[in-house]
C-alpha positions as CSV (number, residue, x, y, z in Angstrom):
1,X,0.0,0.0,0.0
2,X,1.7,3.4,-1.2
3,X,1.3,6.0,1.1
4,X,2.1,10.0,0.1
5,X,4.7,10.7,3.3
6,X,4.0,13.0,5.6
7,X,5.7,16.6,5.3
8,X,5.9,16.5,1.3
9,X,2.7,18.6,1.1
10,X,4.6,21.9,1.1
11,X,7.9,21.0,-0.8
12,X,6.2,18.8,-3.5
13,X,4.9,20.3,-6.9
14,X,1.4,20.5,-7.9
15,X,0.0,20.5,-11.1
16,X,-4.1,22.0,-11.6
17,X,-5.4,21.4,-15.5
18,X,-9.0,22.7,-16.0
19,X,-10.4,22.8,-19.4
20,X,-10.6,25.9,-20.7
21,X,-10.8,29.5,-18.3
22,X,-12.8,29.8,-15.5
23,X,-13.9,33.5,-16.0
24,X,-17.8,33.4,-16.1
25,X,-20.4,32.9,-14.4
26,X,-21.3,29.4,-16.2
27,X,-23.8,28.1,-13.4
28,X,-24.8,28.6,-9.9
29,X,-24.2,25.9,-6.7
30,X,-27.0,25.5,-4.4
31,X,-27.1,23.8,-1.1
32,X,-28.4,23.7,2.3
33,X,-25.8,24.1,5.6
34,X,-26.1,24.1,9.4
35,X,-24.2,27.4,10.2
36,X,-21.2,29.4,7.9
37,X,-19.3,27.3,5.9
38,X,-16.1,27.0,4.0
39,X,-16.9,29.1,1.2
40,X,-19.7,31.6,4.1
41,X,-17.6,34.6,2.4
42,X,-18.5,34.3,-1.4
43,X,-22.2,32.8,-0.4
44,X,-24.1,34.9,-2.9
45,X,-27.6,34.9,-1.6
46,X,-28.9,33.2,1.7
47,X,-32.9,31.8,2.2
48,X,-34.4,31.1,5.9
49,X,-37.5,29.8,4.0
50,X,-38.5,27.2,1.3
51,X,-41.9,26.6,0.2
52,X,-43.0,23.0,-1.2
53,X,-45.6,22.6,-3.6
54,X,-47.4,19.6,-5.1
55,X,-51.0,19.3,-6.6
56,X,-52.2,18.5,-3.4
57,X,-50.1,20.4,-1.0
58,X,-47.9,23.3,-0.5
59,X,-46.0,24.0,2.7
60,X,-43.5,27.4,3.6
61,X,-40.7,25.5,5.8
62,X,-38.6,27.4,8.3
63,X,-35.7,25.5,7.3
64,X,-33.6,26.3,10.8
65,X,-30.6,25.5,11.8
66,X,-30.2,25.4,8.4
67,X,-30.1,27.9,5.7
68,X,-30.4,27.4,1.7
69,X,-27.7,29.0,-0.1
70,X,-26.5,29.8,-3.5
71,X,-23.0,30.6,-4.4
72,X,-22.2,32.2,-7.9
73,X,-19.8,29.8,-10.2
74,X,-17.6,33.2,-11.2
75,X,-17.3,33.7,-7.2
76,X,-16.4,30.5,-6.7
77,X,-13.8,30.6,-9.4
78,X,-12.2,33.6,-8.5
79,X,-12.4,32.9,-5.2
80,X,-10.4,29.7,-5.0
81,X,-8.1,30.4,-8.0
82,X,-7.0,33.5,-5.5
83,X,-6.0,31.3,-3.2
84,X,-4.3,28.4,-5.5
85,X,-2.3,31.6,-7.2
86,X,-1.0,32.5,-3.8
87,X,0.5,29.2,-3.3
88,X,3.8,28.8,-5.3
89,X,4.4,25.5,-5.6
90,X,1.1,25.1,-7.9
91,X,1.2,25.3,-11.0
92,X,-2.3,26.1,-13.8
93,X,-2.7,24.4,-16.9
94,X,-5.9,24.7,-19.5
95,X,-6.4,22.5,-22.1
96,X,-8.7,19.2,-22.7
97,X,-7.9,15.8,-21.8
98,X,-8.5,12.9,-23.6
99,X,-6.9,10.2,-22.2
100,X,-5.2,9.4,-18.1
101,X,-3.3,6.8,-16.6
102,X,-0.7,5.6,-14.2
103,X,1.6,3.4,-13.9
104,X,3.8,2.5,-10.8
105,X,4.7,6.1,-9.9
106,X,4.7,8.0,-13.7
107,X,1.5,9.3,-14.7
108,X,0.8,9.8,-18.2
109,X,-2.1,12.2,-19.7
110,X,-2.5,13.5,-23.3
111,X,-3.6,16.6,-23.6
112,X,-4.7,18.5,-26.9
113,X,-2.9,15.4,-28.7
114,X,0.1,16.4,-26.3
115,X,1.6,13.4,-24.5
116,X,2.5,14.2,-20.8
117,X,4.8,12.1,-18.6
118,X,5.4,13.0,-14.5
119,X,7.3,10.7,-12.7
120,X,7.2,10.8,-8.8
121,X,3.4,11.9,-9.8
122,X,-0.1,11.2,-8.0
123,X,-2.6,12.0,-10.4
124,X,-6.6,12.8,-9.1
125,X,-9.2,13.2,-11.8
126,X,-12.8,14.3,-11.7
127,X,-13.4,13.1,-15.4
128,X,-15.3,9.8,-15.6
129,X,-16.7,7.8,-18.5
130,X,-19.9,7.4,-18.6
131,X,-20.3,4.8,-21.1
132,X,-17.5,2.8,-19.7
133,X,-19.5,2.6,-16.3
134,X,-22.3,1.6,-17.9
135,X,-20.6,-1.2,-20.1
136,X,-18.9,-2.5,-17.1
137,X,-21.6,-2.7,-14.7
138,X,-24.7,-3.3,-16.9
139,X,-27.4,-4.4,-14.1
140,X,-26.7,-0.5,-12.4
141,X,-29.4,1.6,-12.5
142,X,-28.6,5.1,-13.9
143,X,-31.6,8.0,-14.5
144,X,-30.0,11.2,-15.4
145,X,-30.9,14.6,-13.2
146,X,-31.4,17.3,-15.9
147,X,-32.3,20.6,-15.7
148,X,-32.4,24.8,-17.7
149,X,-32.4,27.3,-15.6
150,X,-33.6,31.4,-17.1
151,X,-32.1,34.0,-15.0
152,X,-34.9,36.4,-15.4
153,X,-36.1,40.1,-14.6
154,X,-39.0,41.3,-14.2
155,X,-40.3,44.9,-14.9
156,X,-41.9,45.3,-11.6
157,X,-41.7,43.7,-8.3
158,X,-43.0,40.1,-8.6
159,X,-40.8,37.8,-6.1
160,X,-40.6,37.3,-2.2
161,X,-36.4,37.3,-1.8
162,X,-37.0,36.0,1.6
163,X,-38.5,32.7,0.3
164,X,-37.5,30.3,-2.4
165,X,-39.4,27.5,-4.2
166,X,-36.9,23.9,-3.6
167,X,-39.6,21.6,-5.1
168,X,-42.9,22.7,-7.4
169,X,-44.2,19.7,-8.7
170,X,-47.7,21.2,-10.0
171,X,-46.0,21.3,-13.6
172,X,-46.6,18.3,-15.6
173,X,-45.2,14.7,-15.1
174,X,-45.6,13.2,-18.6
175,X,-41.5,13.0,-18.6
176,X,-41.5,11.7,-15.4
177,X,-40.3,13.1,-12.3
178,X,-40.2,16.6,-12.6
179,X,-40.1,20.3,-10.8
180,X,-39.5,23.6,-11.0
181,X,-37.6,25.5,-8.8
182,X,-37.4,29.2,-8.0
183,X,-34.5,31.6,-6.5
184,X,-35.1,35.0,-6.0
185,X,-32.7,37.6,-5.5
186,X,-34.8,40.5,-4.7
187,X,-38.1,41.3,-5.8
188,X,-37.5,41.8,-9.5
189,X,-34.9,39.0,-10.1
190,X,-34.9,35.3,-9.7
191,X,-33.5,32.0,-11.6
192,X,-36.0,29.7,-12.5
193,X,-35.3,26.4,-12.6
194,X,-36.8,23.1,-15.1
195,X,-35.7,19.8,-13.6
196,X,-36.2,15.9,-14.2
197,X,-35.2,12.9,-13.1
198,X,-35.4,10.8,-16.2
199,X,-33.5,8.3,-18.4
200,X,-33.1,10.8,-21.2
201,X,-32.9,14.2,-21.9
202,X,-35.8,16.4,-23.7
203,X,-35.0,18.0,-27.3
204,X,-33.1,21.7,-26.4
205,X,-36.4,23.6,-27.0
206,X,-38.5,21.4,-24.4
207,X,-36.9,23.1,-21.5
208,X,-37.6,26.6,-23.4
209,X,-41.2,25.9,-23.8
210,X,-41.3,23.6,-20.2
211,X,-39.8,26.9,-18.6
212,X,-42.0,29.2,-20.4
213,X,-45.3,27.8,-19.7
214,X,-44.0,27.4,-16.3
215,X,-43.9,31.2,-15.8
216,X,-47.0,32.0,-17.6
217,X,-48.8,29.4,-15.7
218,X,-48.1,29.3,-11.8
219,X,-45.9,32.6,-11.9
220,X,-48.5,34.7,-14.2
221,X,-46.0,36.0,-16.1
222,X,-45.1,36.8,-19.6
223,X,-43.3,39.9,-19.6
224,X,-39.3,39.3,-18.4
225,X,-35.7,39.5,-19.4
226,X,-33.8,36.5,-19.6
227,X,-30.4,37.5,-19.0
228,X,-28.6,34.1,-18.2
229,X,-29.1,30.9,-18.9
230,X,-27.4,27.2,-17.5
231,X,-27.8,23.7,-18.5
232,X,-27.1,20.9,-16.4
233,X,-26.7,16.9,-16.2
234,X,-25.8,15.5,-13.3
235,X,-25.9,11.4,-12.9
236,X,-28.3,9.4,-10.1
237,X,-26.9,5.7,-10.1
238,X,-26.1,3.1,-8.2
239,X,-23.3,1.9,-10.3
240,X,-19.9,2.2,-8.0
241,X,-17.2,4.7,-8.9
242,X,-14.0,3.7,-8.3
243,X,-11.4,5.7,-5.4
244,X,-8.6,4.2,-7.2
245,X,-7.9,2.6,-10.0
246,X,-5.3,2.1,-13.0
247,X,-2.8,4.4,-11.2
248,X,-5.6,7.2,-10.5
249,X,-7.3,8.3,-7.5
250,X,-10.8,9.4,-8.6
251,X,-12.4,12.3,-6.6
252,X,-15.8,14.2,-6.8
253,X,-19.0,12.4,-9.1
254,X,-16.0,10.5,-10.7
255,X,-15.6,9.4,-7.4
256,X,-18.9,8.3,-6.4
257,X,-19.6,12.0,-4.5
258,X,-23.1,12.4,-6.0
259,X,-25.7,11.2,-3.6
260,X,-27.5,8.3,-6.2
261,X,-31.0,9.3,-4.9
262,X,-31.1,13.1,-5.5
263,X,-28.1,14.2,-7.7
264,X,-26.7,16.4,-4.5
265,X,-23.1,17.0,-5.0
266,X,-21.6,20.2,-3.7
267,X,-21.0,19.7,-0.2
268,X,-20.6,15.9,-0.5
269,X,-17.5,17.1,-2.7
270,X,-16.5,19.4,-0.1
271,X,-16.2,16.8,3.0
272,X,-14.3,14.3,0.2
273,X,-11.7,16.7,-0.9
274,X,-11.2,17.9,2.6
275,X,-10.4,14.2,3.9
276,X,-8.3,14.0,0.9
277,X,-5.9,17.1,2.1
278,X,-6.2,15.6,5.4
279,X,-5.0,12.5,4.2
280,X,-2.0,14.3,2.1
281,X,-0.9,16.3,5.1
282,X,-0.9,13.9,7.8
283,X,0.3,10.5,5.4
284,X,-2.6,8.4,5.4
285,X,-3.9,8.9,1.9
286,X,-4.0,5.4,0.4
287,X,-4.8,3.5,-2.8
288,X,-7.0,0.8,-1.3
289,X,-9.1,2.6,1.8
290,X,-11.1,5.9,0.4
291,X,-10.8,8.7,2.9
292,X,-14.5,9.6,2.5
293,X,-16.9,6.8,2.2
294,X,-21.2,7.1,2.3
295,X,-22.7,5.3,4.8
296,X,-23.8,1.6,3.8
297,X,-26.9,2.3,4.9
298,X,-27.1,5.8,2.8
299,X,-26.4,3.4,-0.2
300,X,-29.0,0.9,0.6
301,X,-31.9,3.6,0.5
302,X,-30.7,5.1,-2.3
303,X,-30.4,1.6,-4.4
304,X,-34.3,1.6,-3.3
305,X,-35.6,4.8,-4.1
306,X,-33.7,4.6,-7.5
307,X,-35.3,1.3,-8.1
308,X,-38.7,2.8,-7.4
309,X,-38.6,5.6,-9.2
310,X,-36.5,3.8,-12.3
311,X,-39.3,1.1,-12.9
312,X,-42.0,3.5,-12.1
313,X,-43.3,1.5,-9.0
314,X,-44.7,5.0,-7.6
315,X,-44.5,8.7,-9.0
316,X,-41.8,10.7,-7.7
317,X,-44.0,13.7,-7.4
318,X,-45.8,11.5,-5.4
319,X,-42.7,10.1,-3.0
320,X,-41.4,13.8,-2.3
321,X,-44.6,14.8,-1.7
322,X,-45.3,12.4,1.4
323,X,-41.6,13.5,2.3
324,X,-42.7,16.7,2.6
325,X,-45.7,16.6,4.2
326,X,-44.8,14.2,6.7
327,X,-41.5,16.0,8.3
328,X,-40.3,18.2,9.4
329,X,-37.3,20.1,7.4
330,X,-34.3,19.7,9.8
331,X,-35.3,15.9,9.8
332,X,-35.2,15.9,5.8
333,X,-32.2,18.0,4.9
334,X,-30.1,15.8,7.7
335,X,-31.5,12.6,5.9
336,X,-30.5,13.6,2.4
337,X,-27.6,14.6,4.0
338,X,-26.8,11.0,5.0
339,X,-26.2,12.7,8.6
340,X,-29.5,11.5,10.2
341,X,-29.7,8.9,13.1
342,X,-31.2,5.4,12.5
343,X,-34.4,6.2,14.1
344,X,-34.8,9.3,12.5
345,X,-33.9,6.9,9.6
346,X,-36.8,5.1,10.2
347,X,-39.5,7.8,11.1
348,X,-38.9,9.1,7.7
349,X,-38.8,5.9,5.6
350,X,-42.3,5.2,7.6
351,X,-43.9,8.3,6.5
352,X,-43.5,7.2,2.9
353,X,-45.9,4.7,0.5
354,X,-44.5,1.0,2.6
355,X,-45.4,-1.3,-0.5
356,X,-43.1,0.2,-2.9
357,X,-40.2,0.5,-0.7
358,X,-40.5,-2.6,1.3
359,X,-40.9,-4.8,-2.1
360,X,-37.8,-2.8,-3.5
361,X,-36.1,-3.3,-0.2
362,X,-36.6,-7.3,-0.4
363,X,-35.6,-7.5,-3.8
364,X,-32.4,-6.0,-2.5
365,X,-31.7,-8.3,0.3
366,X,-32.3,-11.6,-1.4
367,X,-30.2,-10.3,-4.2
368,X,-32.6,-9.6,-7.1
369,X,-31.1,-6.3,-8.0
């Protein structure tokens, strides 16, 4: 088991590639959090209350101790790119990769059809294949969260900024699982948000005219300015991602950091990558035991809710709603959080539809799926 030695964190060299400049604001991060954070200082815009709406119910959730909050992609960029340029034993690269191994200790990339070679070298990559995962674990389920977002304003004052929409599910389910989602900024700005959890992707004018009839219809309105727009896919499977593997240590949703049931990512990346300096600093960072791993337990009700909602054994308009109307907030966002206790565990899980879940569950135990 190769171990990086403690104390070569300051005298070793580092080497960042990104693909091409982070200058723009290309797309927003979202999350809740229990109290200031790591990034509390480029937090963009802060929410104390969500509301919840489904045909049948709509709830406005205090959401203490935590808060929802939204962090800018260009302040996140500059932001950490500040602090990587102070250090000077890192160095910045831009340019795509195509291909990444390792190999004892030299790691080889190509990029721009430019072969690299680093000996001494520990690579860690956040570029996965999707198609290779899929060919090499064929019986995974995999749905895709997608989503278009419209930065609009408004020519009069039209939103609440105190309160932002996590979940509307009043807009059509003929796709399958699907929401909008609503952030103001003040009263005349907001992004609106048009997400799925499906198997494929919609045709690029869909989401225009699923966003559009969105507004008109549960926002009553047709006069705004789009001034941004984002495009997402984000990847809700079961199959494993691997920590390490042909001389590469594999970190964010290449490494398995996007929660399977809900697409969640951000701060799931954030706890990984901070057991992975951890691990650098104090010599512990090994090939075979991840520094980070979810719960087995997290994994388990994640295989079932994917399995439900991937063979359509009950609507997942239907699921979230009983989520929501059954608990409280702190008891949901510390679920989806995989930080709950096991009895909270199981006051949520009873809340929901049993026959679904229980069926799924069985499935899983006897080895069915």
């Amino acid at each position: 088991m190769r171990m990086i030695k403690s104390g070569q964190f300051s005298n070793r060299r580092f080497l960042l590639i990104d693909k091409y400049a982070r200058d723009h604001n290309d797309r927003t991060w979202c999350f809740w959090e229990d109290g200031d954070g790591f990034f509390e200082d480029i937090v963009y815009k802060k929410w104390n209350r969500l509301w919840f709406h489904a045909e049948s119910f709509s709830k406005n959730f205090d959401i203490a101790p935590y808060q929802y909050k939204m962090i800018r992609g260009v302040d996140f960029y500059d932001y950490c790119f500040k602090l990587i340029r102070e250090q000077h034993n890192i160095d910045i690269w831009q340019g795509n990769i195509s291909l990444q191994r390792g190999k004892g200790n030299i790691v080889e990339i190509t990029m721009d059809e430019t072969v690299y070679q680093f000996s001494d070298a520990v690579l860690l990559t956040s570029i996965w294949d999707d198609d290779k995962i899929k060919a090499d674990q064929k019986s995974a389920i995999y749905l895709l969260q997608h989503f278009k977002g419209w930065m609009i304003e408004t020519p009069g004052d039209h939103f609440n900024a105190e309160e932002a929409v996590l979940m509307d599910f009043r807009v059509g389910q003929q796709f399958g699982t699907t929401f909008g989602y609503i952030l103001p900024l003040d009263s005349r700005r907001a992004l609106v948000e048009y997400t799925l959890f499906t198997e494929k992707l919609l045709a690029p004018e869909e989401y225009d005219r699923q966003l559009k009839n969105y507004l008109y219809t549960w926002l009553q309105l047709d006069e705004y300015i789009i001034s941004a727009k984002e495009f997402g896919v984000i990847p809700m499977t079961n199959a494993r991602f691997p920590w390490f593997a042909n001389g590469i240590y594999h970190i964010g949703t290449a490494g398995g950091q996007t929660k399977a049931s809900s697409g969640y990512t951000f701060q799931f990346i954030q706890k990984q990558c901070k057991a992975i300096t951890d691990g650098i600093i104090n010599g512990t960072l090994s090939e075979k035991k991840p520094p980070f791993l979810t719960p087995a337990r997290f994994r388990f009700y994640d295989n079932i809710l994917l399995r439900v909602l991937s063979e359509k054994r009950l609507a997942g308009d239907i699921i979230f709603t009983k989520l929501f109307q059954n608990n409280d907030s702190s008891a949901i966002f510390s679920f989806l959080d995989n930080n709950s206790s096991l009895r909270q565990d199981i006051s949520i899980i009873s809340s929901l539809p049993m026959r679904p879940f229980a069926k799924a569950a069985l499935e899983k135990l006897i080895g069915n799926f």
